[in-house]
Structures are given as C-alpha cells and as structure tokens.
Residue frames as qw, qx, qy, qz and C-alpha x, y, z in Angstrom:
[[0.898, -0.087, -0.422, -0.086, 102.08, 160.96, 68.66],
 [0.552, 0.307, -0.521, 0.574, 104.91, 161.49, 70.85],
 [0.354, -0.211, 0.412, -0.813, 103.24, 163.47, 73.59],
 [0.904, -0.174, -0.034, -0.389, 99.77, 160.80, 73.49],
 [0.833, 0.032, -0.536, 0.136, 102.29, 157.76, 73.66],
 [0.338, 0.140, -0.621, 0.693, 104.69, 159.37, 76.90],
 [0.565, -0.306, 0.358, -0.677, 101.36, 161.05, 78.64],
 [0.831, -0.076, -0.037, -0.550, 99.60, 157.66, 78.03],
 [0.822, -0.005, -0.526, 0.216, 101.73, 154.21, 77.37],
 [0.414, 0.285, -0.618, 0.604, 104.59, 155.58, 79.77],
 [0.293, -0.262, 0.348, -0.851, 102.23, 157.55, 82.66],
 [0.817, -0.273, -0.083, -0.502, 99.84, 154.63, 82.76],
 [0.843, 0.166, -0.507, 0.061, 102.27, 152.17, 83.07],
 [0.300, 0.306, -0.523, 0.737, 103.86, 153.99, 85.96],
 [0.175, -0.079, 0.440, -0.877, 100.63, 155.23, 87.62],
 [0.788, 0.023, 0.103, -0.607, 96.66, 153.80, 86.76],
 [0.936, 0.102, -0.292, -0.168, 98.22, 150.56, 85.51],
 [0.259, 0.643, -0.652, 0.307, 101.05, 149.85, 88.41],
 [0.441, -0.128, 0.759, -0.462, 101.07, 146.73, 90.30],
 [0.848, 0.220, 0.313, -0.366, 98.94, 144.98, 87.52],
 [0.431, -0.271, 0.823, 0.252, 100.36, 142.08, 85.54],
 [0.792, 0.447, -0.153, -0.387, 99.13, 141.19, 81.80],
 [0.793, -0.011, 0.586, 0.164, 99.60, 137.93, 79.90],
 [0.573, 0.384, 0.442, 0.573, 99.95, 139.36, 76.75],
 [0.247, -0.751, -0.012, 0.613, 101.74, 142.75, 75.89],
 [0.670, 0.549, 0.283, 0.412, 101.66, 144.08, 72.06],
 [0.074, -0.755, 0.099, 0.644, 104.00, 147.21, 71.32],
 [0.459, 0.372, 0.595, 0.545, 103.16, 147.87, 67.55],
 [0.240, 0.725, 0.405, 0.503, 103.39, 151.06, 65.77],
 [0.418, -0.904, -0.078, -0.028, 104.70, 153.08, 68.55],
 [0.855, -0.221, 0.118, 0.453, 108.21, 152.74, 68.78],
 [0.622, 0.388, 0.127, 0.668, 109.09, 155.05, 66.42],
 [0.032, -0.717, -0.010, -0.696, 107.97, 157.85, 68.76],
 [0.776, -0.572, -0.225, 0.142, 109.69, 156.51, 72.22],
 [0.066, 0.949, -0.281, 0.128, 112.35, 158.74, 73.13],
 [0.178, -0.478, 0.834, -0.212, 113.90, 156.56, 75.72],
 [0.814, 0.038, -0.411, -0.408, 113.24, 152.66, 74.45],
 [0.470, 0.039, -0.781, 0.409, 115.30, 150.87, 76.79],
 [0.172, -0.077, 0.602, -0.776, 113.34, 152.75, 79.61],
 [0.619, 0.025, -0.023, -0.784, 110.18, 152.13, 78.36],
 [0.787, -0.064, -0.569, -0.229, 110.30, 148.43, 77.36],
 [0.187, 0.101, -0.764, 0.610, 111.76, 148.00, 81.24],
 [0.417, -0.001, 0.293, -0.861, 108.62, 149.16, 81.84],
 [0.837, 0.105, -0.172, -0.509, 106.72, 146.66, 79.91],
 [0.653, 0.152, -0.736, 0.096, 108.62, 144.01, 80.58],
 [0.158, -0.279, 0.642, -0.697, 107.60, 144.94, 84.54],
 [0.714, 0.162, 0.339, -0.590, 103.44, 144.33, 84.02],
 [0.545, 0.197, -0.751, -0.316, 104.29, 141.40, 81.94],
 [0.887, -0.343, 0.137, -0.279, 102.99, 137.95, 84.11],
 [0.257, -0.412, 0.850, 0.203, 105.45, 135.21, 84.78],
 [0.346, 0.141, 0.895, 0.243, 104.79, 133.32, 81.32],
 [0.227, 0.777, 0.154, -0.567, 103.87, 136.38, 79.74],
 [0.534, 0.247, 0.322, 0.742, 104.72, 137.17, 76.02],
 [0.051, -0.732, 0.051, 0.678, 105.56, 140.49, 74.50],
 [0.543, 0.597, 0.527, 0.267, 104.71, 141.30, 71.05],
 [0.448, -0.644, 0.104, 0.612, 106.92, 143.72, 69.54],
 [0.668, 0.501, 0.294, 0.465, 107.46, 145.16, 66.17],
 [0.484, -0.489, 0.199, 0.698, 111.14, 147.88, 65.83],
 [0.488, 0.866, -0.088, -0.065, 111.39, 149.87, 62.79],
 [0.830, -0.049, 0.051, 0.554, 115.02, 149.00, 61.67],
 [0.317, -0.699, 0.016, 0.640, 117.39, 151.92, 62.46],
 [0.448, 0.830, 0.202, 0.264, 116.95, 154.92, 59.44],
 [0.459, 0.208, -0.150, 0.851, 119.47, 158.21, 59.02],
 [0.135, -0.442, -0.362, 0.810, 119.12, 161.04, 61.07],
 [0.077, 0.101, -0.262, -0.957, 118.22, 162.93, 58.01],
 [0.436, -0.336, -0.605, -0.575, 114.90, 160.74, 57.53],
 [0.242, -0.542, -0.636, 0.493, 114.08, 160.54, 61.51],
 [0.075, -0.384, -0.276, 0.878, 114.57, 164.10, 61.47],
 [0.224, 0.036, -0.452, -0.863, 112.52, 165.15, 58.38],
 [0.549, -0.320, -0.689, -0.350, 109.54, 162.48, 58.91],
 [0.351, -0.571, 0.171, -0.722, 109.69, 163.03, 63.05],
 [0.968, -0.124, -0.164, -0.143, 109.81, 159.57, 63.68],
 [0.374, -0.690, 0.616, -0.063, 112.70, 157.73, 65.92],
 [0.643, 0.519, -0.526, -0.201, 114.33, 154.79, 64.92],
 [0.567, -0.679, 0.445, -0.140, 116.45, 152.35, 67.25],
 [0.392, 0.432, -0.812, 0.016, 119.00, 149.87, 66.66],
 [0.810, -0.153, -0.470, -0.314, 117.84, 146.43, 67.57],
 [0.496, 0.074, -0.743, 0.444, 121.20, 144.95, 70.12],
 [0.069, 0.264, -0.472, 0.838, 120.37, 147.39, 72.82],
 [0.727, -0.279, 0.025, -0.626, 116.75, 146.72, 72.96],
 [0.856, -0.052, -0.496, -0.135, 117.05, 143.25, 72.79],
 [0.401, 0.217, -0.598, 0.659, 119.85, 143.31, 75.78],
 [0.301, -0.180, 0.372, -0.859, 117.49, 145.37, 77.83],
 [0.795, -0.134, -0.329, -0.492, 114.74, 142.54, 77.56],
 [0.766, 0.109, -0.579, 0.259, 117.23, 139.91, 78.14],
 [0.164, 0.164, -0.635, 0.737, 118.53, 141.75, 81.52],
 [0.562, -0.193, 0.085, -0.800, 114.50, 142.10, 82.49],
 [0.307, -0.037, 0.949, -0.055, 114.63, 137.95, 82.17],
 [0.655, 0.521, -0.036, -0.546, 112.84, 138.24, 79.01],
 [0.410, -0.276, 0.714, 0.497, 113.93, 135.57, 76.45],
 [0.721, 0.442, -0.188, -0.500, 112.83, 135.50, 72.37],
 [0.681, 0.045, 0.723, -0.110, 111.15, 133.22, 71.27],
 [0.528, 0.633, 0.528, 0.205, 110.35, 134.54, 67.61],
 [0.038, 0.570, -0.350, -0.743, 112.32, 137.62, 65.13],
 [0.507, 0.446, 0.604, 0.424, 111.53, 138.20, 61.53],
 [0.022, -0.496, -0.217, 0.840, 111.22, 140.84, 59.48],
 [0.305, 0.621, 0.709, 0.138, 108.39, 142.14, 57.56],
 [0.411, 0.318, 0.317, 0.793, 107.44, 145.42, 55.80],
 [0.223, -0.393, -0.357, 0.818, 106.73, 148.41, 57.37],
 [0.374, 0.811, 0.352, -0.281, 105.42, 151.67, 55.30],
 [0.507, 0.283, 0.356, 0.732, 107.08, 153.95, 52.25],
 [0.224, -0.740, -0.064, 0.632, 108.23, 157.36, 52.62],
 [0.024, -0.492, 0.497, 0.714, 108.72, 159.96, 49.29],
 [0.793, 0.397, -0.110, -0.449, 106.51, 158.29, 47.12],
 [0.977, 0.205, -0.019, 0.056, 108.50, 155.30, 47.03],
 [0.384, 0.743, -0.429, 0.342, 112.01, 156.77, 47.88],
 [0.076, 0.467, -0.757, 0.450, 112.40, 155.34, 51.18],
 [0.802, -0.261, -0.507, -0.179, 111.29, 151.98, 52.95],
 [0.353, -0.578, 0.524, -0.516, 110.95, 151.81, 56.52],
 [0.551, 0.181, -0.815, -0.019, 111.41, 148.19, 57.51],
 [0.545, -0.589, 0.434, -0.409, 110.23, 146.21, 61.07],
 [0.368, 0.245, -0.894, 0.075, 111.40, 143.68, 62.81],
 [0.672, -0.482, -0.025, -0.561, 108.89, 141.94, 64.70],
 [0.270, 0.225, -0.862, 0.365, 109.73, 139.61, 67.73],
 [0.678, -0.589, -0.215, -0.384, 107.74, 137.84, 70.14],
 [0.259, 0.297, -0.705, 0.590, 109.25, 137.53, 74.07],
 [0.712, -0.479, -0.500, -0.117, 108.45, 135.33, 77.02],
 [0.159, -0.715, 0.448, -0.513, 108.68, 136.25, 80.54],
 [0.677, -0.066, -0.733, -0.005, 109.91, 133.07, 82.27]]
C-alpha cells in the first residue's frame, strides 16, 4: 500500500492532477501508510477550492512495536492539525470512531475523523 499510495495519491497530486481544484477531498484509510503526513496533507490542502472541505480520518498514534510488526504508520494528531491550520484550513468537525482489531482482539486501532474547510 505504501508504494500505490506515494506513486499514486502523492505523484498525481503533484503531476496529472496539478493546477486542478476539488470541492470535496476524502483521505480515508490511507494515512497509515504516508511516510511524510504533514507533506502530503499540504498537498491536499493545495487542490482543495476556496470553500472546499476535507474529509479526513487519523488512526490515533500506536507503539513502534505495533507500527513496526503490522507495517502500518501512525501519527500524532497536533502536528497534522497545525499543518492544516498554517494551509488556512480551519475544522469544522473531530470525533472519534472505531477503526479495526489487530491479534485477534489484542489490539484496537482507533480513528479520529475530522472534517476541514478551506476558507
């Protein structure tokens, strides 16, 4: 998943889909295999329209030991959210809701889902 999300989300966003502007921008289910999130949601928060929203859903930030075993990245919430906020993003909507289960029940991955306007 890591290699299809950076050839595709990141490389289109830079190159077949630059210069175009969407009203509505979902990042679900993908996050957990961005390397660099602060670069990437800069990116989405570029082809957003003015009075765009951004649909978003974070896994909430696991140990190294389950990233590294399951392969999957994690992120602490402040930094994304900051990086939105400096893009002149603002949220409008946060909750969180349940993700998937790891180990047969030994470990819950959690998201947080948020929705953000581009004013």
């Amino acid at each position: 998943y890591a290699r299809v999300i950076t050839a595709l989300a990141q490389d289109a966003l830079a190159h077949e889909l630059a210069g175009e502007r969407f009203d509505v921008v979902l990042v679900c289910g993908m996050m957990e295999f961005v390397k660099d999130p602060v670069a990437f949601l800069q990116q989405v928060a570029q082809v957003l329209a003015d009075g765009g929203l951004l649909g978003l859903a974070v896994p909430h930030k696991q140990t190294f030991a389950l990233e590294k075993r399951f392969g999957i990245l994690t992120h602490a919430f402040e930094p994304l959210d900051e990086a939105l906020r400096r893009c002149g993003l603002e949220k409008e909507w946060s909750d969180d809701f349940n993700g998937y289960v790891l180990e047969r029940g030994q470990a819950e991955v959690m998201y947080r889902g948020s929705v953000w306007s581009k004013h």
